[in-house]
C-alpha positions in Angstrom: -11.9 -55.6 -3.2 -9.1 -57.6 -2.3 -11.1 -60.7 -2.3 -12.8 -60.1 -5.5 -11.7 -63.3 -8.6 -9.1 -61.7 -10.7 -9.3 -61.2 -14.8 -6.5 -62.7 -16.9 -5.8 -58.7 -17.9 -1.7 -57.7 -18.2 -1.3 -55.5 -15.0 0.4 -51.6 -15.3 3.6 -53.6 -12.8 4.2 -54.0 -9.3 4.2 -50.5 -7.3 7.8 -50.3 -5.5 7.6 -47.5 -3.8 7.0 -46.6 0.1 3.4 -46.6 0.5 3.7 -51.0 -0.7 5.6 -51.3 2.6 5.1 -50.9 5.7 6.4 -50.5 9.4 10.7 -50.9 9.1 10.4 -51.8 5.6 10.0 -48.0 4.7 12.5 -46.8 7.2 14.7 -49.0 5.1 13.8 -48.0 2.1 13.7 -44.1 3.0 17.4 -43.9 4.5 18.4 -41.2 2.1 15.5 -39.2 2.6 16.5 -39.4 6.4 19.9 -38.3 5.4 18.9 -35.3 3.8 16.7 -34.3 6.6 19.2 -34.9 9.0 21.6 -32.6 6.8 18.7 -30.2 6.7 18.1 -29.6 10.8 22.1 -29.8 10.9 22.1 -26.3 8.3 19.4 -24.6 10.5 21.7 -25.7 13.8 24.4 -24.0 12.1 22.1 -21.0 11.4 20.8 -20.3 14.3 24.5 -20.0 15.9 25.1 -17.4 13.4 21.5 -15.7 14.8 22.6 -16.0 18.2 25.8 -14.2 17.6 24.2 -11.5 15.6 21.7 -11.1 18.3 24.3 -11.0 20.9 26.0 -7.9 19.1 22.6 -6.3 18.7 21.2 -6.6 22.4 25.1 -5.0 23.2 24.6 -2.3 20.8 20.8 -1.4 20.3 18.9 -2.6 23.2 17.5 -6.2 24.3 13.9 -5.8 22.7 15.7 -4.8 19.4 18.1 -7.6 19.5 15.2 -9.7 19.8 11.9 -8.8 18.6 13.5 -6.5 15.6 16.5 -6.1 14.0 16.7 -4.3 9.8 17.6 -6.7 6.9 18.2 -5.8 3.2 16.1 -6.8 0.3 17.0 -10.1 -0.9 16.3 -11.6 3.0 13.3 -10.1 3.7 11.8 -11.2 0.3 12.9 -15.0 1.0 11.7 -14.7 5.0 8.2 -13.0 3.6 8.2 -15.6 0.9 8.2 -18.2 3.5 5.9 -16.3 5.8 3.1 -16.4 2.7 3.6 -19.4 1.5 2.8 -22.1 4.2 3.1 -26.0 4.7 -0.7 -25.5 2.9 1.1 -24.4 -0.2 3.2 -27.5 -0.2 0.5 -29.9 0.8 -2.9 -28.4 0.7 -3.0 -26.8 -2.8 -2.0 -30.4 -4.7 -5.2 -32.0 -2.4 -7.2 -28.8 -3.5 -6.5 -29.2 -7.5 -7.5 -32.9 -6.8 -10.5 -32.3 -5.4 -11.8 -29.6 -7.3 -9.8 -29.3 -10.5 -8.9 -25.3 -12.0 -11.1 -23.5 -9.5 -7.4 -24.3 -7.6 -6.2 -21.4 -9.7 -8.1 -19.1 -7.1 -4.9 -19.4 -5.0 -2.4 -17.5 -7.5 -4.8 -14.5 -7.3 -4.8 -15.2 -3.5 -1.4 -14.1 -3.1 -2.3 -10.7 -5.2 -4.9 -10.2 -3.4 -2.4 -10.4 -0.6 -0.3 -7.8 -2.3 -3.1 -5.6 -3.1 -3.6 -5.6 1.1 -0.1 -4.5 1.7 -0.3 -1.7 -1.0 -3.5 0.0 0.8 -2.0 -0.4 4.5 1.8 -1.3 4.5 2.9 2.3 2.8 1.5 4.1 6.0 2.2 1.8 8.2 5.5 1.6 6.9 5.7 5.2 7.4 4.0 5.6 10.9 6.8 3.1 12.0 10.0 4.7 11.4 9.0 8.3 12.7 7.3 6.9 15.6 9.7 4.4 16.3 6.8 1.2 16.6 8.6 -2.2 17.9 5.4 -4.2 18.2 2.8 -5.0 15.9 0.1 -3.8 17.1 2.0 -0.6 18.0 -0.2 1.5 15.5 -3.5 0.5 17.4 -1.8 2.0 20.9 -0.5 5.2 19.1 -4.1 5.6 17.3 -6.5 5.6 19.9 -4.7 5.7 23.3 -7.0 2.7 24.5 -6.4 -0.1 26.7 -9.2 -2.1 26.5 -8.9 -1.8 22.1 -5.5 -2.9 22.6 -6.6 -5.9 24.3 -9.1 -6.9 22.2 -6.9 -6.3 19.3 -4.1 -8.2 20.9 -6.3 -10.9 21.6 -8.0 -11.0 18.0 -5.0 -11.2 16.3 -2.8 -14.1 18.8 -5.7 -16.3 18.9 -6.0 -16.8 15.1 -2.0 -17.6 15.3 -2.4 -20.4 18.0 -4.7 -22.2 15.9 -2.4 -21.8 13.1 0.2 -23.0 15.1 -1.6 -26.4 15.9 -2.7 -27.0 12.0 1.5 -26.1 11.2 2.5 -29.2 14.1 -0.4 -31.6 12.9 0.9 -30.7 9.2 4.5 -31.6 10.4 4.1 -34.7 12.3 1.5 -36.2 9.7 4.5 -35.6 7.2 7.0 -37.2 9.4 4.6 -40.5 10.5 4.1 -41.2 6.7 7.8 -40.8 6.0 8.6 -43.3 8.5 5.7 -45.8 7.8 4.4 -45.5 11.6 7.1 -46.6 13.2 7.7 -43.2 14.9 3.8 -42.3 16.7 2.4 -39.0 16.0 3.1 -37.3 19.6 6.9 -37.5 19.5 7.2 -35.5 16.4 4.9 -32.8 17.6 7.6 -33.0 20.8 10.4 -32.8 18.4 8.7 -29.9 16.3 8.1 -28.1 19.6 11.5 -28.3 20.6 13.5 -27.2 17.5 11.1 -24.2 17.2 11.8 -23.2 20.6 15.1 -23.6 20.7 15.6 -21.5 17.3 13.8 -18.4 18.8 15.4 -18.4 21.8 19.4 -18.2 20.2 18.1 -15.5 17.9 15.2 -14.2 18.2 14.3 -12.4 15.0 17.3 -13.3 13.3 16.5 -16.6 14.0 13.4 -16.6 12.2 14.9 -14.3 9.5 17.8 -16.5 8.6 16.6 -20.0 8.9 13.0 -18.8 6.5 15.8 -17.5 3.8 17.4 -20.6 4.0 14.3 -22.7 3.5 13.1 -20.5 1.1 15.7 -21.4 -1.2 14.5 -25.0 -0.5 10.9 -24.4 -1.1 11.7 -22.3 -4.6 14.4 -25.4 -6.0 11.2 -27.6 -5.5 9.0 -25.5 -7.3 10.8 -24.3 -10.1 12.0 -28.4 -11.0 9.0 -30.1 -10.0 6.1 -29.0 -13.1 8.8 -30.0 -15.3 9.7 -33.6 -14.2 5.9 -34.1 -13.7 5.5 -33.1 -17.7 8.3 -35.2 -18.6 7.4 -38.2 -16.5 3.5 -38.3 -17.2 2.9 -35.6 -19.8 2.2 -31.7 -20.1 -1.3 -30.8 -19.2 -2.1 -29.8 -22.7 -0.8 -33.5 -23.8 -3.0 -34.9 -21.0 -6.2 -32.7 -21.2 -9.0 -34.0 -24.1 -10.3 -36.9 -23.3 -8.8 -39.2 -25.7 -5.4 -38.2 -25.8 -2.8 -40.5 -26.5 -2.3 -41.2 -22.5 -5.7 -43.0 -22.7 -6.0 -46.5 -21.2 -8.6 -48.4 -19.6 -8.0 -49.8 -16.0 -9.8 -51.9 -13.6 -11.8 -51.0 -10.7 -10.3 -53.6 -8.5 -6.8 -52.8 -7.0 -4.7 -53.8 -4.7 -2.8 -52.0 -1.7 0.7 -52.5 -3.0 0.0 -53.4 -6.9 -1.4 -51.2 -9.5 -4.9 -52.4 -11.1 -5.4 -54.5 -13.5 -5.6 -53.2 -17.4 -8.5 -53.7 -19.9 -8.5 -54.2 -23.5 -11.6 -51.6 -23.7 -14.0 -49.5 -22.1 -17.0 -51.9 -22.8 -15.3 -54.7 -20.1 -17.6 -54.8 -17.0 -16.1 -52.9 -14.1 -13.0 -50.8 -16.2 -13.2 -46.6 -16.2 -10.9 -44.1 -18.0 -7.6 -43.2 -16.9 -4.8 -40.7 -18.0 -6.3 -37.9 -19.7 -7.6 -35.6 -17.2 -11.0 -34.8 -19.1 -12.1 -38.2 -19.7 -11.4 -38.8 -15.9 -12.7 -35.6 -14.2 -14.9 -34.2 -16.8 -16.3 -31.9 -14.3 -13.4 -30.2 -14.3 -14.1 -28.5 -17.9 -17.3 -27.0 -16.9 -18.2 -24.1 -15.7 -18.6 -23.8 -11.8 -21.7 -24.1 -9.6 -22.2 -20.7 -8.1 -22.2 -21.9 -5.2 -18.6 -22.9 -5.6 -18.3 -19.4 -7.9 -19.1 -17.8 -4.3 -16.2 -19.8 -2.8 -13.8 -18.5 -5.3 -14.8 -14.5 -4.4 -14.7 -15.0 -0.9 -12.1 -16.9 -0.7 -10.3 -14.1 -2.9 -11.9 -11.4 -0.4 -10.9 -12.9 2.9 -7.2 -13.3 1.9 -7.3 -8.7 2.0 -6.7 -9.6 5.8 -3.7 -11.4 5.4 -1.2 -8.5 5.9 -2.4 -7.7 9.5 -1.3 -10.8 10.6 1.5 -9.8 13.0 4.4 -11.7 11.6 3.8 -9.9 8.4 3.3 -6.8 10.0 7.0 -7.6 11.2 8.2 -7.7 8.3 7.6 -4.1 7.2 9.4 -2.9 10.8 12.1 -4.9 9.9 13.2 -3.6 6.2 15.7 -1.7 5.7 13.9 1.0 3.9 10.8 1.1 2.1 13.0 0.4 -1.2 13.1 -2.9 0.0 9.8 -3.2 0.8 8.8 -2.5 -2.5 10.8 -4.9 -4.0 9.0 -7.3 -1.2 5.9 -6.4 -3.1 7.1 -6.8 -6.5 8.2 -10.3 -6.1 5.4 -11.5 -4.0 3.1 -10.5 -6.9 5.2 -12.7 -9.3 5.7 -15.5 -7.0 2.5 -17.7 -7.0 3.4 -18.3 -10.8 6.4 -20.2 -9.1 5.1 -21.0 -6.0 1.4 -22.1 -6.4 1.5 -23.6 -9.8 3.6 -26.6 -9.0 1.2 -27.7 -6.5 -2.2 -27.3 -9.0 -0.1 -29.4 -11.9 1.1 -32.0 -8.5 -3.3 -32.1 -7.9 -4.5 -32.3 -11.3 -1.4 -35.3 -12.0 -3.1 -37.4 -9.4 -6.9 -37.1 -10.8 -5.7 -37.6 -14.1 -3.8 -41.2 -13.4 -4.6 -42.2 -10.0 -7.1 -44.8 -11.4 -4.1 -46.3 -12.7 -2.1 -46.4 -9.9 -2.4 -49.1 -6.3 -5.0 -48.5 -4.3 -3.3 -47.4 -1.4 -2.0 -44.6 -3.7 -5.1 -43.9 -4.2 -6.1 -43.4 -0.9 -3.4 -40.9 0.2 -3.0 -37.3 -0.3 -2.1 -36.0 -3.7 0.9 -34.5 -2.2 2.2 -38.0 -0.8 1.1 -40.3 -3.6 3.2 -38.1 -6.5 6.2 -37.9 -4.1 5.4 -41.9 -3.9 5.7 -42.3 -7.6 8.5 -40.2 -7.6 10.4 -42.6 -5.0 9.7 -45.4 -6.8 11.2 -44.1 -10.4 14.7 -43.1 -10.8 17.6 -41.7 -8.4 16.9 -38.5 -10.2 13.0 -38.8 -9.3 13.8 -40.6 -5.6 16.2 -36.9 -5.3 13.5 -34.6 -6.2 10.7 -36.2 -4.2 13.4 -36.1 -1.3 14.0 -32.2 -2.0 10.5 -31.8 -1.9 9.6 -33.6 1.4 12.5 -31.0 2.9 10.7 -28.0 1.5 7.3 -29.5 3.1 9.1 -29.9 6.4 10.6 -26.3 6.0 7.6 -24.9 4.4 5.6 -25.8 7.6 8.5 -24.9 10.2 9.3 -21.3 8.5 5.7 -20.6 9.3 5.5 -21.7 12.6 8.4 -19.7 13.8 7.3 -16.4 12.2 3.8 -17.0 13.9 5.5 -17.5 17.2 7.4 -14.6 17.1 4.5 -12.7 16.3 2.5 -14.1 18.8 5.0 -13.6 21.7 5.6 -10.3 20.8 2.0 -9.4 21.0 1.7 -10.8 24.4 4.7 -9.6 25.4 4.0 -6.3 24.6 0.8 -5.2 23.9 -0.8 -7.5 26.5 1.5 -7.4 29.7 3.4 -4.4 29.2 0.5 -2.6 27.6 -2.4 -3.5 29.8 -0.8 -5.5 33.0 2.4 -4.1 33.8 3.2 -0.7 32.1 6.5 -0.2 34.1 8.2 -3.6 32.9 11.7 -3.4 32.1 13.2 -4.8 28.8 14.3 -7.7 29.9 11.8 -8.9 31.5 9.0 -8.3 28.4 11.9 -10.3 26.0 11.3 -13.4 29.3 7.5 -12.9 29.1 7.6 -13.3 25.3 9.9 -16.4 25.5 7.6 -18.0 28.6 4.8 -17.3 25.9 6.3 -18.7 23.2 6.8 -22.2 25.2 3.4 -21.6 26.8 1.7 -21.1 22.9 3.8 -24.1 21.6 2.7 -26.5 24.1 -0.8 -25.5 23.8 -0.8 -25.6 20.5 0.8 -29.4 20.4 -2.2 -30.0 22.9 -4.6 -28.8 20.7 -3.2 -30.4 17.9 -3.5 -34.3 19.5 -7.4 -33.4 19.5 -7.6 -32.0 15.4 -6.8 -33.7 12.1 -6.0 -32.1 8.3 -9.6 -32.9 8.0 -10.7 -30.4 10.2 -8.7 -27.7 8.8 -11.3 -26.3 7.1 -13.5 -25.2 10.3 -10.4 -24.1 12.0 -9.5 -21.9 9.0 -13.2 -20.3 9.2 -12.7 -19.4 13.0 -8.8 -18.4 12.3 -9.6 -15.7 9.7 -13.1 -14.2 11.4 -11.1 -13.1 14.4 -8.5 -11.9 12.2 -10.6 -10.1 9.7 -12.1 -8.4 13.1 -9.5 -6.2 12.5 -10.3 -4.6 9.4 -11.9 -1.5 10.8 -8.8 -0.6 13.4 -6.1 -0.5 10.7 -7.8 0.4 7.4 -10.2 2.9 8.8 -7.3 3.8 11.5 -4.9 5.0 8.8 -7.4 6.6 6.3 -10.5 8.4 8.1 -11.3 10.2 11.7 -13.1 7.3 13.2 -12.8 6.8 16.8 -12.0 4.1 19.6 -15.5 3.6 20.7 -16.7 2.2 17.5 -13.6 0.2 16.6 -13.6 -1.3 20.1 -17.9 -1.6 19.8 -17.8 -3.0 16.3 -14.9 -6.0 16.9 -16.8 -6.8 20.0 -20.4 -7.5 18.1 -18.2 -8.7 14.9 -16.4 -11.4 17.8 -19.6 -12.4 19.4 -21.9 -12.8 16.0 -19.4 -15.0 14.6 -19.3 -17.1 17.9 -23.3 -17.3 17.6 -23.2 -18.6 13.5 -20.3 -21.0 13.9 -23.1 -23.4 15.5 -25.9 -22.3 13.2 -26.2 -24.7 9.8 -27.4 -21.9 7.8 -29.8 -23.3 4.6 -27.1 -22.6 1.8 -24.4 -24.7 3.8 -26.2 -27.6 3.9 -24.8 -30.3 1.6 -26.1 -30.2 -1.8 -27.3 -27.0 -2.0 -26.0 -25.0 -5.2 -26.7 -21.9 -4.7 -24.5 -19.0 -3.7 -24.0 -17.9 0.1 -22.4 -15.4 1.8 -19.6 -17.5 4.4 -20.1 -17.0 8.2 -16.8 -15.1 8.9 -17.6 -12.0 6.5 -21.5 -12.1 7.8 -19.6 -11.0 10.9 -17.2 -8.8 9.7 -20.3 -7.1 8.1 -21.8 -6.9 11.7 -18.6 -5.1 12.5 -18.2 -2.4 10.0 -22.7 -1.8 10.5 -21.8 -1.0 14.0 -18.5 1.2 13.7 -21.0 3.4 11.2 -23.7 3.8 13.9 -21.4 4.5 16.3 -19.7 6.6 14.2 -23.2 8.4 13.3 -25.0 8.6 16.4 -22.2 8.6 19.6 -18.8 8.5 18.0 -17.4 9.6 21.9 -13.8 11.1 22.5 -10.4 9.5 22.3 -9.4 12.0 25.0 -9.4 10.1 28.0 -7.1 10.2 30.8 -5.1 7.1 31.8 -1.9 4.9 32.6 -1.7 3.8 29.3 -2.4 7.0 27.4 0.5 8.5 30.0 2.9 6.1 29.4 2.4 6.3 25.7 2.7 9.8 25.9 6.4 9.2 26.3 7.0 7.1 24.5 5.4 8.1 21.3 4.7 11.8 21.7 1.4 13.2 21.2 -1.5 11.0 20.0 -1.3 10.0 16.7 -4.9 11.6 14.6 -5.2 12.0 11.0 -4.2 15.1 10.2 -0.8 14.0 12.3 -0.7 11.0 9.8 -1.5 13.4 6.3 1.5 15.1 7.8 4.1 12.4 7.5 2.5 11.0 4.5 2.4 14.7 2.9 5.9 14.4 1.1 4.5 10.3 -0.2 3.6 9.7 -2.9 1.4 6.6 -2.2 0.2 3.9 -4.8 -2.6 5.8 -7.1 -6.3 4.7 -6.0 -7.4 4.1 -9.3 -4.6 1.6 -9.9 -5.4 -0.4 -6.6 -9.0 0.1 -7.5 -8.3 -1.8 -11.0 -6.0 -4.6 -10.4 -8.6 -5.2 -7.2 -11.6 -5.5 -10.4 -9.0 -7.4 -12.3 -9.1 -10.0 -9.5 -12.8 -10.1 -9.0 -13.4 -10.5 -12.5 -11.1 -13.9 -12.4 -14.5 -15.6 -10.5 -16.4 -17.3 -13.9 -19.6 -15.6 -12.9 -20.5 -15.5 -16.7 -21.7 -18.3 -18.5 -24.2 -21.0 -17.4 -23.2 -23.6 -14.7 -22.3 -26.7 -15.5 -21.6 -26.3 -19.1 -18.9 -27.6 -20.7 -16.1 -25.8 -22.0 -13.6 -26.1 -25.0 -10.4 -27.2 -24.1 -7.6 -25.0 -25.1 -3.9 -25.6 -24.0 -4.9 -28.0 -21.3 -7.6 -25.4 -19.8 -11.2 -24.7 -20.0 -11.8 -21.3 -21.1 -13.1 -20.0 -18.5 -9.5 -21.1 -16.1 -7.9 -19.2 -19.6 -9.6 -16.3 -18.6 -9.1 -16.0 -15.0 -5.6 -16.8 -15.8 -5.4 -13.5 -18.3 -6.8 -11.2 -15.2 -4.7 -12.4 -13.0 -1.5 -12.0 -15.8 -3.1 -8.5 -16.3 -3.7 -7.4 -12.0 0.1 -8.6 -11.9 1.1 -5.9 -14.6 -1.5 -3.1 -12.6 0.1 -4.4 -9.3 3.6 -3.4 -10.6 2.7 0.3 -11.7 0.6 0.6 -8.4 3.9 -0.4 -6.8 6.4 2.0 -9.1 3.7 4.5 -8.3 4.5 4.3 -4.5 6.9 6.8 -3.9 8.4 7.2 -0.4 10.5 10.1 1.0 11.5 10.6 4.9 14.0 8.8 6.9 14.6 5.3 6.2 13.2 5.2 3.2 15.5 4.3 0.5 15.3 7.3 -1.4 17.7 10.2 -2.0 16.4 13.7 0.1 14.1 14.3 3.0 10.9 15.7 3.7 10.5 19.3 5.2 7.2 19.6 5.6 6.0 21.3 9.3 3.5 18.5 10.1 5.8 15.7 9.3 8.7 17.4 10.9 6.1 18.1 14.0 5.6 14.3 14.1 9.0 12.9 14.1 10.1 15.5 17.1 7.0 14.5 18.9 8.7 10.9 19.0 12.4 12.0 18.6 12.9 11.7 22.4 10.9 9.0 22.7 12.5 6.8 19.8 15.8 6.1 21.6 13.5 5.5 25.1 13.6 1.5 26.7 10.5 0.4 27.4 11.3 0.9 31.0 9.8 4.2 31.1 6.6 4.6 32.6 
């Protein structure tokens, strides 16, 4: 291209921002952007001296495994912390490359995160329960006090921290990507993982949980700034999507195909000049975008809905609910998370769909970046104004990604910690020793993780996102059916087993409807597995369910420390003076998402254009306006009573009552009982 003969055409200008330099020249360029990092790591310094002191007071008042793996914080903290928990560096980064590449079907990820919701309303009310009257510390502390079983606690364990390391690697690879582009090379990819590695670390190991707690509310509050300024300075700069949608809006011009790394192409008098094409109104560019989806890409949208039910299993989140004050809280953790894709996801689809619409327009190495990096390159390149925000959000991307990554940490070492070496290799450990095992696992998981991530790109997210939520969605059976019916531990530990080893046996298969090209819909790899799961916990379940009465260690050991095992009628007991969230409600704002997938209409045809949207991204955004409003009386519905639950008066009903003095002794216990 570069060599190509040149037209006497009047250019767009001369592109000034980072990506036209290179090497020093952007360090140069990007001081202030340094400085406000810098400023950034020194607030989480200072934060995690205020965690250490708080966990200091904790582990002298409460215990060492509280002070480090728990701890109880009010409303406004845990929504921020569980803000940053759900939305990850991909929310920063990944949902602007995901509008680019495949225009309002993006919108799938704002009914994502109420689909999230929708999971925490069917298990977190129980759980929520279950944890305060039978005093549960680790995540998987339900599974143990269900079924008695070591070998389902393993698997469980294992299902759930493997799916964590691989986040973990695509959370470093995120970060150090970020950090290489912000320093044009200089710095090599390796020493930010290092540097990543270490500032996690050392945040957990000062506070623990209050760590993670305190420094995700403070980057919250980052992340949200960015959101909330950012679709307005993009509408002002380059035009509202409704001022930028039909394709021959006043944004129109006609630009050259041949462009230059650091200078914007060339611009043509018309659209009948050899070798120009459209650019600046989004449906003259991508009109693609205004037609109805494939369904093969229709299929992608439902599963991808479907798969995100999981989410609340993940053991950081399932930290969350231990760690709330009352369940008062936690509903008003619910509330806001249905409200806050508006805020949070939007930004990112208006960031994607300002990149297809003018990229043509812009240099070529522009062009070639993420949609995420080239808008914060335009940004740089405007005013101080602009240069600020795109500096505000490159923080919010940096704490974005390392919000998640300590959460996931956490999770994962107190998994290991304590379901794994406590629970299966050494039932007599004291408490400090499990709070050393979960900070050896912690280094252990970070430097694998950095490992893995010298070997992976962003490219390959995708597969490791398949593989991630199969093992976690492996799962599904031991909470949901767990909490709600009378099946036992021989099908839950039969089913994740042949659920585990079918999806090991696809992930090498190229099944027809994968193959490139094809258009028509298909069922994704991870849920034919999960399928595989719930077909064998039935048969088991039908023809040689077994007993949960078995003698052992564990069962022993649990004995103390929970009380009796916990069975369903035990359960209907503590949740007998609850009202939970009405059925019928989760059963409609759960159609209300579904019905946001455009499987009306025919493929491919074009749609009228009205306010900026085709009408079929109008209608999905009307079900998911109208799941958000059946979300919030599903949530009002939810009324809890019991200790720690927010709400005046107390249950007195035998079987709960029977419950909470099964684990009233144990509840004040250390885990260095046997």
């Amino acid at each position: 291209q570069n060599s190509a003969p040149r037209p006497n055409y009047p250019t767009l200008g001369h592109f000034r921002g980072p990506m036209a330099m290179t090497g020093r020249s952007v360090v140069s360029q990007n001081v202030p952007l340094y400085v406000c990092v810098g400023v950034y790591l020194t607030a989480l310094a200072a934060i995690a001296v205020v965690a250490f002191a708080r966990k200091r007071k904790a582990s002298a008042s409460g215990g060492e495994l509280d002070a480090h793996f728990g701890g109880t914080f009010s409303a406004p903290v845990l929504v921020l912390t569980t803000f940053s928990s759900v939305f990850s560096g991909f929310t920063v980064t990944g949902v602007p490359s995901d509008a680019y590449h495949h225009g309002f079907t993006s919108l799938r990820w704002i009914g994502s995160t109420m689909v999230i919701v929708l999971g925490m309303l069917v298990v977190y009310p129980r759980l929520r329960r279950l944890a305060i009257v039978r005093s549960y510390r680790s995540p998987s502390d339900f599974i143990t006090d269900r079924y008695r079983s070591r070998r389902l606690r393993l698997v469980c364990a294992v299902c759930a921290v493997l799916p964590l390391l691989i986040y973990m690697s695509a959370q470093i690879v995120s970060f150090a990507s970020m950090a290489t582009g912000l320093t044009g090379g200089v710095v090599g990819k390796p020493t930010f993982m290092a540097v990543f590695v270490v500032v996690v670390l050392a945040l957990e190991k000062l506070g623990g949980m209050n760590s993670v707690v305190l420094t995700d509310s403070f980057q919250s509050v980052i992340m949200i700034a960015a959101f909330l300024v950012l679709p307005f300075v993009l509408g002002t700069d380059f035009g509202y999507l409704w001022e930028v949608a039909s394709p021959d809006c006043a944004s129109l011009r006609y630009v050259s195909n041949r462009s230059h790394a650091g200078e914007e192409p060339l611009v043509c008098p018309n659209a009948s000049v050899e070798g120009c094409s459209a650019s600046g109104c989004l449906a003259a560019v991508r009109p693609e975008f205004y037609e109805i989806p494939a369904r093969r890409e229709q299929s992608s949208m439902a599963f991808f809905l479907l798969n995100m039910v999981t989410a609340p299993l993940q053991p950081h989140m399932v930290q969350r609910v231990y760690i709330a004050s009352s369940d008062r809280d936690l509903k008003i953790v619910m509330a806001t998370m249905l409200f806050a894709p508006f805020v949070a996801q939007t930004p990112g689809i208006v960031m994607g769909l300002t990149k297809a619409t003018f990229e043509r327009g812009w240099s070529l190495a522009e062009q070639e970046a993420t949609a995420f990096a080239a808008v914060s390159d335009r940004l740089m390149s405007g005013s101080a104004l602009q240069y600020a925000l795109a500096t505000v959000l490159s923080c919010s991307s940096l704490a974005a990604i390392m919000s998640t990554a300590d959460s996931v940490l956490m999770g994962a070492s107190s998994l290991v910690a304590m379901d794994i070496y406590k629970g299966v290799v050494n039932p007599h450990a004291s408490a400090a020793r499990i709070v050393q095992l979960g900070e050896i696992n912690s280094v252990g998981m970070a430097i694998f993780a950095a490992i893995g991530g010298l070997f992976i790109s962003v490219s390959t997210f995708g597969q490791l996102l398949t593989v991630q939520n199969g093992l976690l969605m492996q799962l599904l059976p031991a909470y949901v059916l767990g909490l709600f019916t009378e099946v036992q531990e021989r099908g839950v530990f039969s089913g994740i087993i042949v659920g585990f080893l079918t999806l090991l046996v696809l992930l090498p298969c190229d099944l027809p409807w994968e193959r490139e090209g094809s258009a028509v819909a298909f069922v994704p790899k991870v849920n034919l597995s999960v399928a595989a799961n719930f077909v064998v916990v039935f048969f088991c379940e039908t023809l040689c369910p077994g007993s949960d009465e078995r003698p052992s260690v564990l069962a022993e050991a649990m004995q103390l420390r929970f009380g009796d095992r916990l069975q369903p009628k035990v359960i209907r007991g503590i949740m007998s003076s609850t009202r939970e969230p009405h059925q019928l409600l989760l059963i409609l704002m759960a159609g209300l998402l579904a019905l946001s997938v455009p499987l009306y209409g025919e493929p491919g045809s074009r749609q009228e254009i009205i306010l900026g949207l085709p009408v079929w991204a109008r209608t999905s955004c009307c079900f998911y306006v109208a799941a958000f409003a059946v979300g919030l009386v599903a949530i009002a519905w939810w009324s809890p009573r019991g200790p720690a639950s927010g709400y005046d008066g107390s249950t007195s009903d035998s079987d709960e009552d029977e419950g909470a003095n099964s684990s009233s002794e144990s509840s004040n216990l250390e885990l260095t009982d046997p």
